[in-house]
N, C-alpha and C positions, 0 to 999 in steps of 0.2 A: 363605457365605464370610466369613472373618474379614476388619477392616481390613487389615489386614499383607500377608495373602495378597491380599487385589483391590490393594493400591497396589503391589506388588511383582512383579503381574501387568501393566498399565497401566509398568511401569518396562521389563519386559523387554518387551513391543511397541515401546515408545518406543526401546531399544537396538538391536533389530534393524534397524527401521526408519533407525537414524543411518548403522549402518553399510553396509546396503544402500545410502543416500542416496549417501554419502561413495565406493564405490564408483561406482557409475553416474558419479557428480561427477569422479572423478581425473582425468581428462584437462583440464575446463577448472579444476579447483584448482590442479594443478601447472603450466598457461599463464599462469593469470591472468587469465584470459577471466573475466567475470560477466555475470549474465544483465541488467543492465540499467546504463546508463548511473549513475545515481542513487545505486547500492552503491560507483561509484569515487568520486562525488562526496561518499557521503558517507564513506567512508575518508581520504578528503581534507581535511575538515574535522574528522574526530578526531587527523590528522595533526600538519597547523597548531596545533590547542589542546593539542595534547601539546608541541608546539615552542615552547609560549610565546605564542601568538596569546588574546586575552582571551577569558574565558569570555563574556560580552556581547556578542562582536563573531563574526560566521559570515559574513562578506563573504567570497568567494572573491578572494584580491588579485590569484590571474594572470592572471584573465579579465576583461575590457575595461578596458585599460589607458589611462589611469592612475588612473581612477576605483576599478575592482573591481566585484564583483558580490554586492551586497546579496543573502545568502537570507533565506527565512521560516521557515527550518529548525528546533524544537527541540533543543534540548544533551540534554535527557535520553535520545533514543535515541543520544546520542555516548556517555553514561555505559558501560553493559555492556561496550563495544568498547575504551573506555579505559581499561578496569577489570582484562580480558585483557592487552592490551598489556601494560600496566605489572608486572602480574605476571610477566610472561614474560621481556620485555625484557632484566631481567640476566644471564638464563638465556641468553634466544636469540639475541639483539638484536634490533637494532627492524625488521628485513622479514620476520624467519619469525615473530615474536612478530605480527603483523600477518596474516598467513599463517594463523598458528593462530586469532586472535580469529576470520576471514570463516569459518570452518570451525565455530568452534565458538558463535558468538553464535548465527545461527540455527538449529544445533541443540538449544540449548537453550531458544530460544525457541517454535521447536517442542513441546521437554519441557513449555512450559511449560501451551501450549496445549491439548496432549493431555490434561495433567492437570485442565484447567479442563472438557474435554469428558465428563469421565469424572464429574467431580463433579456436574455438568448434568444430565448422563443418569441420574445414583445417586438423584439429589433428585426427577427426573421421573417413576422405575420403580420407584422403591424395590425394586431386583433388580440386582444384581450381574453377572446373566450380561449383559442386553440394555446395560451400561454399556459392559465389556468390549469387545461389540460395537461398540458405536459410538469407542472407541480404536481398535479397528483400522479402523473404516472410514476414521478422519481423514487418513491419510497417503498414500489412493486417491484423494484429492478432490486433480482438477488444479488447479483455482483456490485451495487449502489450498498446494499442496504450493509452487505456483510462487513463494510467498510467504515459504517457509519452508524452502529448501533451501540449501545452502553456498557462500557465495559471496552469497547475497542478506542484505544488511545492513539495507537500507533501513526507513522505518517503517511500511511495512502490516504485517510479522507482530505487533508489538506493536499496532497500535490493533485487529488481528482479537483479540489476549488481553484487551487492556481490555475491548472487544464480549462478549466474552463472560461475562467477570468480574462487570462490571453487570447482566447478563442472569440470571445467576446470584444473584444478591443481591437482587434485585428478584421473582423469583418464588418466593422465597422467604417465611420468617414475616416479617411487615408490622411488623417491630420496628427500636428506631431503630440496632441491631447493623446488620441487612441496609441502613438507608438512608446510614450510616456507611459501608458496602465500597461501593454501589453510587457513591455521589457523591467516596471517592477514586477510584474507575474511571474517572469520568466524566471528571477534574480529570485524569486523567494524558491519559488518550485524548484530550482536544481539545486540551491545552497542545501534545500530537503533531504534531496537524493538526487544520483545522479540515474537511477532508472524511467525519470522523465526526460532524459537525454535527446532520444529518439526522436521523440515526439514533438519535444523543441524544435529540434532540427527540422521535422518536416515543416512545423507553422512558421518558422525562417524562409526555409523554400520559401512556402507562399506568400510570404509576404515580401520576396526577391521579386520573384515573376508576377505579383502584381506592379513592381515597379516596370519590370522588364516589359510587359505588354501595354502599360502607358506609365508614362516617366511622369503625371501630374501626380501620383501616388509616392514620390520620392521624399513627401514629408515623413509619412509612415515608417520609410525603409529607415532613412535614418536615426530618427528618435527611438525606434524599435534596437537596432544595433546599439547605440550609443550607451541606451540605459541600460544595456544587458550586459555589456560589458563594464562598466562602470559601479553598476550597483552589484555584482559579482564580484568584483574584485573588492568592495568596500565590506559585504558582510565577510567575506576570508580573510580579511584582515581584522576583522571585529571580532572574530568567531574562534582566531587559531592563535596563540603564542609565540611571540616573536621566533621562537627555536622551528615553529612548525612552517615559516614563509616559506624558506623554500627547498621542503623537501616534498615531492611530487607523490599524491600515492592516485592508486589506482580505482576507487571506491569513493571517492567524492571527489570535489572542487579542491583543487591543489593549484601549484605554479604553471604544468603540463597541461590544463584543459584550461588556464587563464591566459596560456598562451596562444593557444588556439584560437580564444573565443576573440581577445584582442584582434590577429590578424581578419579576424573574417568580419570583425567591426569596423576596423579601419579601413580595411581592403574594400567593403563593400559601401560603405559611406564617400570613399575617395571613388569608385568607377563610378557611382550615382552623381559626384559634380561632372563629369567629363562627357563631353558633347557629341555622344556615341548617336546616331540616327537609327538606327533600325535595330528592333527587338531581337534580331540575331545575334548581332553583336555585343549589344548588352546580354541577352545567354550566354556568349561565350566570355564574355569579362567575368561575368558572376561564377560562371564555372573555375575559372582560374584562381578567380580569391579561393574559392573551395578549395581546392587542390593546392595550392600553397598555405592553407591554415591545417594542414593534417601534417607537414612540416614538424614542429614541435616534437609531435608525439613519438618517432623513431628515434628524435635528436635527445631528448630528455629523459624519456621513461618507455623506452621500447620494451619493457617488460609489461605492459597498459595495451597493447598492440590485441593481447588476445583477450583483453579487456579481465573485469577484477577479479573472477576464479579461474583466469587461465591459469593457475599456480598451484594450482588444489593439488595435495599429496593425492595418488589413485585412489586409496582407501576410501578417506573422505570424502571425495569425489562422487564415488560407487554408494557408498552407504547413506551420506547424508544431502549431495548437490542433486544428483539423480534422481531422488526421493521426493524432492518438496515440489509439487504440485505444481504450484503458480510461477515458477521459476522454469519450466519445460514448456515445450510446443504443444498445440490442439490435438495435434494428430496422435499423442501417447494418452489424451487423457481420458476417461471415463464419458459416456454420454452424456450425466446430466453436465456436466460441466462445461462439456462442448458447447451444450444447448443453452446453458447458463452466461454463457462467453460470447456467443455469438447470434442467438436467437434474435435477441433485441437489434444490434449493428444490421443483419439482413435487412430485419425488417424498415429497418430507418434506412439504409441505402436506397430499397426502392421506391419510402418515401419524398427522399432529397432527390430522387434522379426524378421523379414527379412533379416536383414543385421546380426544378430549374426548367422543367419542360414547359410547365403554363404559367410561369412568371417573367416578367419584362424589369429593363432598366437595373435600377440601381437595387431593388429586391432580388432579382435573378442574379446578378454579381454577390449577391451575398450567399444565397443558396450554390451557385457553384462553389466557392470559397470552401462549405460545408461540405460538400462533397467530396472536394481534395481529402481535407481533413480527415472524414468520417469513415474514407476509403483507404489512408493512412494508418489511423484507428485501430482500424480493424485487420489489416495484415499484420500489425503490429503483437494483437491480441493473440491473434492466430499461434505467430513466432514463438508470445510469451503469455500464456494465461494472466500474469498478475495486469498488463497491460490493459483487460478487458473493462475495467470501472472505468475508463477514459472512455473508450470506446461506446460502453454504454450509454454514458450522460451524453456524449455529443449526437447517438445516434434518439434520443427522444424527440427533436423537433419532429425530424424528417418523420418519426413513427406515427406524431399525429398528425403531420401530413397526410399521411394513408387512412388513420384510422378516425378523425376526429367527424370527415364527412357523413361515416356509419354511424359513428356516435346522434349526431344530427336528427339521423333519420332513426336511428334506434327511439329517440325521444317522442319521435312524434307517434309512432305507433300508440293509440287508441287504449289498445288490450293491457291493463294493470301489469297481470301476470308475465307477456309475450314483452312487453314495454322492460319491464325490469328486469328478464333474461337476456333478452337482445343488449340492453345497458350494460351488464356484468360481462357479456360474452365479447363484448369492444374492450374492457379492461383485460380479460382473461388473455386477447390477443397482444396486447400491450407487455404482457407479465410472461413471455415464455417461457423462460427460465425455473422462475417458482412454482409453474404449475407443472413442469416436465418432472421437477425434482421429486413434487409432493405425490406424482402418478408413479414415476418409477417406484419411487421408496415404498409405494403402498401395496404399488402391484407385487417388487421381489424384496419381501424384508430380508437383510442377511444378516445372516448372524456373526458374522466379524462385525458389523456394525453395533449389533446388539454387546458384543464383549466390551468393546472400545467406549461403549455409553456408561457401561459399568463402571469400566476402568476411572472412567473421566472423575465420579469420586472423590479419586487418589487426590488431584488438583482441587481438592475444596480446602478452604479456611478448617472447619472443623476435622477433617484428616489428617491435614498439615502439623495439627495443633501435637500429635501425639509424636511425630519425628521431633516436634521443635521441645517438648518436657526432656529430651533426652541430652545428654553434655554436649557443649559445644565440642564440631569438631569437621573437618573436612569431609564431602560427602563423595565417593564417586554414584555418578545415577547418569541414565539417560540423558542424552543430550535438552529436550525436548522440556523436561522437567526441573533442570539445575533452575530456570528461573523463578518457578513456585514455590525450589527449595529457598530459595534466595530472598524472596521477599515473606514470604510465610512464617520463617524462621530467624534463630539467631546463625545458623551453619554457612559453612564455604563449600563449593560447587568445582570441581575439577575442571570440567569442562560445560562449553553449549553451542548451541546452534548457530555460531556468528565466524566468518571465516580466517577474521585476523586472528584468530583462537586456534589455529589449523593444526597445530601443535599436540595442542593439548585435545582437541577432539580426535586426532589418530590416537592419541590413549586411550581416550575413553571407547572408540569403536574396540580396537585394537584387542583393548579387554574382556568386552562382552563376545566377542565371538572368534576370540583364542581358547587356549587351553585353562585350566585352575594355573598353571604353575605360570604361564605368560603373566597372566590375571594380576598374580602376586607379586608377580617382581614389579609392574604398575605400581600397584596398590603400594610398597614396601618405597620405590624413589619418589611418589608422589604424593608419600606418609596421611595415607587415604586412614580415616577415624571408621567412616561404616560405607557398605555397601548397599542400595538401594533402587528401587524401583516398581511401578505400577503396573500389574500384571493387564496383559489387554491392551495397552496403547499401542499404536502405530508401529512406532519407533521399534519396541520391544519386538512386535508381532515380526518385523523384517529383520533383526538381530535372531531369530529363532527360528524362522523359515529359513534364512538365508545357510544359516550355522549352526544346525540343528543338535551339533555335539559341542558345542560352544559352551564359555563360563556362564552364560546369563542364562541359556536352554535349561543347562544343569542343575543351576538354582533354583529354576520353576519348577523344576521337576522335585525336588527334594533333597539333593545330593548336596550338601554343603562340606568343600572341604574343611581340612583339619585347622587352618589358619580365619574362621570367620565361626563366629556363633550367632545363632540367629537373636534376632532382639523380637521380642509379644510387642506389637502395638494395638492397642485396645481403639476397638470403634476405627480402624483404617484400613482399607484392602492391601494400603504399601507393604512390602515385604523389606527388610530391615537388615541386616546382619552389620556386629559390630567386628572390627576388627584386631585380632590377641596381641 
């Protein structure tokens, strides 16, 4: 298959797949509904910087007032989204040019992805069809998809594209081209977030100890270090305010982890000139720059040490870190999500451990490489659910390693009918996740799920519409929600879901599962206008199991004290009360 033809094959997957997406999507695209808090918020902040708000400054100013609320946010995933707008804008103006960007940043981010898969696979197989295969498997992978579908802005589909850009570059020829792409990967993906940390770290390793086991790979190591460090230190300078050089925080790229990354660039680029003879002793060099770049981090910012929620008041801690899903270990989470997390990475482990077995040379050096990686990956995942999209795309090769030779033979079967169940039942295996999810939910519907699909409503454009007719005024509401109210509306939001806000979210818990009179002295210092919230959500459901005599239980129930009158909003399940 020529270039032309496999990238214009990889083009129409990626099409159908948008528009399938984008179907399935209309109902919450044209609500406004998105699948997570964090896409309104960050629409919100590309809002603001399009209004004139400094590029340097990503403080949310309508949440806890009259401070604001400091994120840890990168600007560069505000770029793509602001990039759309402003294109549009004159054309649409600024809410459907806005409209358009949620719709089409992650589908192209998607694109982008797909295309990085393909390339992965092309470099791994040297075969065109099993690439192919593994583009169409990407957009069956739930924990891919959840990350990359319309409406989701946020920045995991970009650091899953950087993941795998690097990954790509790295098991690649050990030249300083490949260590050149891989360390801008690295330099975009952690300026993102520093929850690709990890993960970095480990494809460092490997790209140490492929020096370490033969030193002719020493181009690699160092162009890999150099530009990691170099272009890391260039967007934090680009990114942050002279006032913010050098103060260290704990949630992003600061002065403390460009200290770090310094030593273990130079450290490791200076033992890679030095004319160490045996791979021993280059491990133990390597291991020393290690252990001397963790240095900084006691010296500078030893409050970093138990990394960035080590600081969490209890409260918050218990009610809101504890809580969020992707943010905890496998072993607390529900089935399908285990299956959803890890389904696919098995099955690609024992595809790669497959393919390092019956491949030679300089293809078998690449399949081990994945391996590291994909075994990495997935302890990774294990530790921390959100970790699982990395884990998944890296674990596709190896899967059609396993599954593309069924594939094969599923084709050649004779029988129409046998031929095209055998076909579907190679994808089925491919997709474990989506099809665990679609059996469980169908085998035990629950009706917390059923409440919480109601609830979800509350989160529409049209619902929104009747909080926002009402005067402006500051809102206390669930965490989970202040971003809906935020962008929905003209109102201010007390607190939300982000933890430099730690403050102000121990009020907001504080209040819903105290007493009335707790409630009020909140409400009274933090000159709260209405009280609010969507009966049925998560958030709420654990505020009223947890606290079952609490202010926000009492609310649902009917009991409104004497200091709140409840507000009628028409056409919205939200519940309202303003305050006297």
């Amino acid at each position: 298959m020529t270039d032309r033809r496999f990238w214009l094959s990889t083009a129409a997957i990626w099409a159908g797949t948008c528009l399938l997406l984008v179907v399935i999507a209309w109902s919450a695209i044209v609500a406004w509904r998105f699948p997570d808090p964090d896409d309104q918020m960050r629409l919100l902040e590309v809002r603001d910087w399009l209004a004139g708000q400094s590029w340097f400054d990503v403080t949310q100013h309508r949440i806890n007032l009259p401070a604001g609320l400091p994120m840890h946010w990168s600007r560069l995933v505000d770029l793509p989204i602001a990039a759309v707008i402003l294109t549009l804008r004159p054309l649409l103006g600024q809410l459907l040019a806005e409209h358009v960007a949620l719709v089409v940043v992650p589908l192209l981010t998607l694109g982008v992805v797909m295309a990085l898969v393909a390339a992965l696979a092309r470099r791994l197989f040297a075969n065109d069809a099993p690439a192919l295969m593994a583009v169409s498997i990407t957009p069956v992978c739930a924990e891919v998809l959840h990350q990359l579908q319309p409406m989701r802005i946020d920045h995991h589909g970009w650091q899953m594209a950087m993941a795998l850009l690097t990954v790509y570059a790295v098991i690649g020829a050990p030249t300083r081209r490949s260590g050149w792409l891989a360390g801008l990967a690295i330099t975009v993906w952690v300026t993102i977030s520093l929850e690709g940390l990890p993960m970095i770290a480990a494809i460092l390793a490997l790209v140490a100890l492929k020096w370490a086991i033969t030193p002719s790979n020493r181009p690699l190591l160092v162009a890999t270090m150099a530009t990691s460090c170099a272009g890391a230190g260039f967007l934090f300078l680009v990114s942050h305010s002279p006032g913010a050089w050098g103060v260290s925080m704990c949630d992003a790229v600061s002065p403390v982890y460009l200290a770090m990354l310094a030593i273990a660039a130079l450290g490791s680029i200076g033992v890679a000139m030095l004319p160490i003879k045996t791979t021993a002793g280059r491990l133990v060099a390597l291991a020393c720059v290690g252990a001397v770049a963790l240095v900084p981090l006691p010296l500078i910012a030893p409050q970093c040490a138990t990394g960035p929620f080590g600081q969490l008041d209890p409260l918050v801690r218990h009610f809101w870190y504890l809580k969020v899903a992707e943010g905890l270990p496998l072993w607390v989470q529900d089935l399908p999500s285990v299956v959803n997390t890890i389904g696919l990475p098995v099955i690609g482990l024992a595809g790669t451990a497959l393919a390092v077995k019956t491949s030679d040379g300089d293809q078998r050096t690449r399949w081990i490489a994945m391996l590291f990686l994909l075994s990495a990956a997935t302890i990774l995942a294990i530790l921390v659910q959100r970790a699982a999209g990395v884990a998944n795309l890296l674990a596709i090769a190896g899967a059609v390693r396993l599954l593309h030779p069924l594939l094969l033979r599923a084709r050649s079967i004779e029988n129409l009918p046998k031929r095209l169940a055998a076909t579907l039942g190679v994808f089925v295996a491919a997709a474990p996740g989506a099809v665990s999810g679609v059996a469980i939910t169908s085998a035990a519907p629950d009706a917390r799920v059923t409440a919480i699909r109601r609830a979800m409503g509350c989160l529409a454009a049209s619902d929104m519409k009747a909080l926002s007719d009402l005067p402006r005024g500051n809102v206390l509401a669930p965490l989970d929600i202040s971003p809906t109210i935020l962008l929905l509306t003209h109102h201010e939001a007390v607190a939300s879901g982000y933890h430099r806000g730690a403050t102000a979210m121990h009020d907001v818990i504080a209040t819903f599962t105290g007493t009335a009179d707790q409630a009020h002295a909140v409400v009274v210092r933090r000159r709260v206008d209405y009280v609010a919230f969507c009966p049925g959500l998560p958030e709420v459901l654990i505020y009223e199991n947890e606290a079952p005599k609490g202010f926000l239980a009492q609310l649902d129930a009917g009991r409104t004290p004497a200091w709140l009158t409840p507000v009628a909003l028409h056409g919205s399940p939200a519940k309202v009360w303003r305050v006297r």
